[in-house]
C-alpha positions in Angstrom: -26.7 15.4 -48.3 -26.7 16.1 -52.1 -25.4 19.5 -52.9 -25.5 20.8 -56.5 -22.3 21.1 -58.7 -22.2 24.4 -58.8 -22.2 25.3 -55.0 -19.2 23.0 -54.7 -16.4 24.9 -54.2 -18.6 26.9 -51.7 -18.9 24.3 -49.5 -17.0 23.2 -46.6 -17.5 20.3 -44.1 -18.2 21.0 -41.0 -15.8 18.3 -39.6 -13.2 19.6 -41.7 -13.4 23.0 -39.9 -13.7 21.3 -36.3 -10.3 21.6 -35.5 -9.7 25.0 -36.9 -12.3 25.9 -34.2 -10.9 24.0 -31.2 -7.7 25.3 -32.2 -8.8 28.9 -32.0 -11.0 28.8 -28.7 -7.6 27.2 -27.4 -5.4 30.0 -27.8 -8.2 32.0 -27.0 -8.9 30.0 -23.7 -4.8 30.3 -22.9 -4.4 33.5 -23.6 -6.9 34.8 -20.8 -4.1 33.8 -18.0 -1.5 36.0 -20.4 -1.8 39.2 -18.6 -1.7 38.2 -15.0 1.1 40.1 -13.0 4.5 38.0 -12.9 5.4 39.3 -10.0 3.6 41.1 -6.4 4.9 43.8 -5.0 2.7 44.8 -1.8 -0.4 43.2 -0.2 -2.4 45.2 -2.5 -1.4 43.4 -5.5 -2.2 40.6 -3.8 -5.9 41.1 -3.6 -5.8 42.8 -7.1 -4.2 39.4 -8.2 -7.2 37.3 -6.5 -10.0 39.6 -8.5 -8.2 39.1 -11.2 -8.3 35.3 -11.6 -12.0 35.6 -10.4 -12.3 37.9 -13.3 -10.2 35.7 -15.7 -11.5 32.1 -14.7 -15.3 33.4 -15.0 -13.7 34.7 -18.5 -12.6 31.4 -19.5 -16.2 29.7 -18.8 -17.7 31.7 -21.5 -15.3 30.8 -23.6 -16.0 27.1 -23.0 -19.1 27.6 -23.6 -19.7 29.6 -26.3 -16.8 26.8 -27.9 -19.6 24.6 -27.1 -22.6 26.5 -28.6 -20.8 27.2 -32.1 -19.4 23.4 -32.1 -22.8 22.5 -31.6 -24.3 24.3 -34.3 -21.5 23.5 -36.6 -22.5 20.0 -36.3 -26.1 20.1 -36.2 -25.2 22.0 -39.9 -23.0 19.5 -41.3 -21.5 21.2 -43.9 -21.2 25.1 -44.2 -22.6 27.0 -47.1 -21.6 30.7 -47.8 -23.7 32.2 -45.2 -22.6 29.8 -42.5 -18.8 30.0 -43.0 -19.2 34.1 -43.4 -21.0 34.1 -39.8 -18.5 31.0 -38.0 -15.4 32.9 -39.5 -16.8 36.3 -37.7 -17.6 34.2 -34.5 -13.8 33.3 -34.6 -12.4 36.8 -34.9 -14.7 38.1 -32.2 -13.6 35.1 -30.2 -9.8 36.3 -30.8 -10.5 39.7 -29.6 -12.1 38.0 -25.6 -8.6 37.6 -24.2 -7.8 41.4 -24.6 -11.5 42.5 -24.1 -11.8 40.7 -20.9 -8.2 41.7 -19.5 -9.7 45.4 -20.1 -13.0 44.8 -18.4 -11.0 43.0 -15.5 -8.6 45.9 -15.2 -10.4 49.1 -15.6 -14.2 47.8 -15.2 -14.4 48.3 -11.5 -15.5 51.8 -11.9 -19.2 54.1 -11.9 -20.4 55.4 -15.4 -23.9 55.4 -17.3 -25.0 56.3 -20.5 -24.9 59.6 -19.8 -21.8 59.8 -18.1 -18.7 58.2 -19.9 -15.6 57.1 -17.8 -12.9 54.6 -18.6 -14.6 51.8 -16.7 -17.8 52.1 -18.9 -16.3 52.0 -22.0 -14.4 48.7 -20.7 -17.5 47.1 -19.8 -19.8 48.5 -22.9 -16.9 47.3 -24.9 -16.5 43.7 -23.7 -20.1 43.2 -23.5 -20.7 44.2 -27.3 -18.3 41.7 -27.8 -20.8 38.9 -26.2 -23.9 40.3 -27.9 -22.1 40.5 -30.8 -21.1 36.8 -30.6 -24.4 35.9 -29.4 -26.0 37.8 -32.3 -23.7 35.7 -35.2 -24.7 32.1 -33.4 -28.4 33.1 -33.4 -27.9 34.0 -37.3 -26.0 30.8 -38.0 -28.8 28.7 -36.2 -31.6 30.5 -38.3 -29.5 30.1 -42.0 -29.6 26.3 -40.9 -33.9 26.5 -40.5 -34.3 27.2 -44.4 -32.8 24.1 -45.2 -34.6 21.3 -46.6 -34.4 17.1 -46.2 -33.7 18.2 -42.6 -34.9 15.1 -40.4 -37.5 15.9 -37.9 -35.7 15.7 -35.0 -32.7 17.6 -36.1 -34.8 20.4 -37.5 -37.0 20.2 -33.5 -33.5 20.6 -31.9 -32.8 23.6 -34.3 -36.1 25.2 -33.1 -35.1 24.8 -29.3 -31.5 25.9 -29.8 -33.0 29.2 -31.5 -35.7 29.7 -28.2 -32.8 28.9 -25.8 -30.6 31.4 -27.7 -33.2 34.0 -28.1 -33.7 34.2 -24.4 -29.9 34.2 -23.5 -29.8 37.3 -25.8 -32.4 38.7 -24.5 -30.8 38.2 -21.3 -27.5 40.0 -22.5 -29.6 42.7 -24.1 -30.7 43.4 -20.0 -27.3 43.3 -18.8 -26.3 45.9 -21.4 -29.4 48.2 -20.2 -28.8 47.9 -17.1 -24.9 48.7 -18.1 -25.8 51.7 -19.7 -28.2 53.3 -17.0 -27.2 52.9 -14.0 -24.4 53.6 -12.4 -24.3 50.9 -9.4 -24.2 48.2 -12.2 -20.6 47.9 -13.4 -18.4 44.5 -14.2 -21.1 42.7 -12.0 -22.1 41.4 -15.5 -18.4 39.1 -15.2 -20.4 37.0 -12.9 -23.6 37.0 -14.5 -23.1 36.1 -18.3 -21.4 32.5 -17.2 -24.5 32.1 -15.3 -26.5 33.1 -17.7 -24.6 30.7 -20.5 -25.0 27.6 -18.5 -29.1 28.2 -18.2 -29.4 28.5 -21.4 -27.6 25.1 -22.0 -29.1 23.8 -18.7 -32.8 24.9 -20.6 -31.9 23.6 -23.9 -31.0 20.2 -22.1 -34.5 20.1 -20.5 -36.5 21.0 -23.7 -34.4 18.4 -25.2 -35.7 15.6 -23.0 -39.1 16.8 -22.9 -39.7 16.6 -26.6 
């Protein structure tokens, strides 16, 4: 695709920034294992070690899939204007702070709070989970930036329009999570479980729009 002279040097391919992208989710991906214990003292750490690589490895399925989300998009854009390398270079440093994030949520997210009563374990979980929305948010942006393009073919601009319904509702989805974070006090890191579920639907739906259309 012809871009003008003057928006040159403000352009970047997106297969040129591919590996900068796997490279990141990779350390990112590695680092999750980083802060399990070395060493177990007593049967307690035991279990404690077996909630934490629950905790972890449901951790490192997000990450694989929201690699797979942003690769996608990356592609389906082809080259990254201003807007788009702005919003996939934010993705990345949100993506640097999971590792810590989750290790915090796995830790000290096993706990009551609510909205109206703050404890350690709710500000681990509100935390981690603005993190997700937050990363959700910039891929949502990214895909619509890629909709005001023009000499988009038909069916690349279609699978633009499905990727943005899938991702609504997966945000959506988040946003409830968050609620129910916030309000009651029976819903704590349950949400470890439920955001990998709720990542692969929304791939699982995008595949099924995909072969519909």
């Amino acid at each position: 695709m012809r871009v003008r002279p003057r928006f040159r040097h403000h352009v970047l391919s997106g297969q040129d920034l591919l590996p900068l992208f796997d490279a990141v989710f990779a350390v990112a991906l590695t680092l999750l294992a980083y802060n399990l214990p070395d060493r177990l003292s007593s049967v307690a750490d035991g279990q404690r070690l077996i909630t934490n690589l629950l905790g972890y490895g449901l951790s490192g399925i997000a990450v694989l899939l929201y690699w797979f989300k942003l690769r996608r998009l990356v592609g389906m854009a082809g080259f990254l204007r201003v807007p788009q390398i702005l919003l996939a270079f934010q993705c990345l440093l949100t993506i640097v702070l999971f590792p810590k994030l989750a290790d915090i949520a796995v830790l000290h997210g096993d706990g009551a709070g609510s909205f109206s009563r703050w404890t350690m374990a709710q500000v681990a979980n509100s935390t981690f989970l603005g993190a997700l929305f937050l990363f959700d948010s910039l891929c949502l942006l990214f895909a619509l930036t890629l909709l005001g393009r023009r000499h988009i073919s038909i069916g690349r601009r279609r699978l633009m329009r499905l990727t943005l319904v899938t991702q609504v509702a997966g945000l959506f989805f988040l946003m409830l999570l968050a609620g129910f974070e916030m309000l009651f006090e029976w819903f704590n890191n349950q949400y470890l479980l439920l955001v990998p579920i709720t990542l692969l639907l929304e791939e699982m739906g995008l595949a099924w729009w995909v072969s519909l259309a």
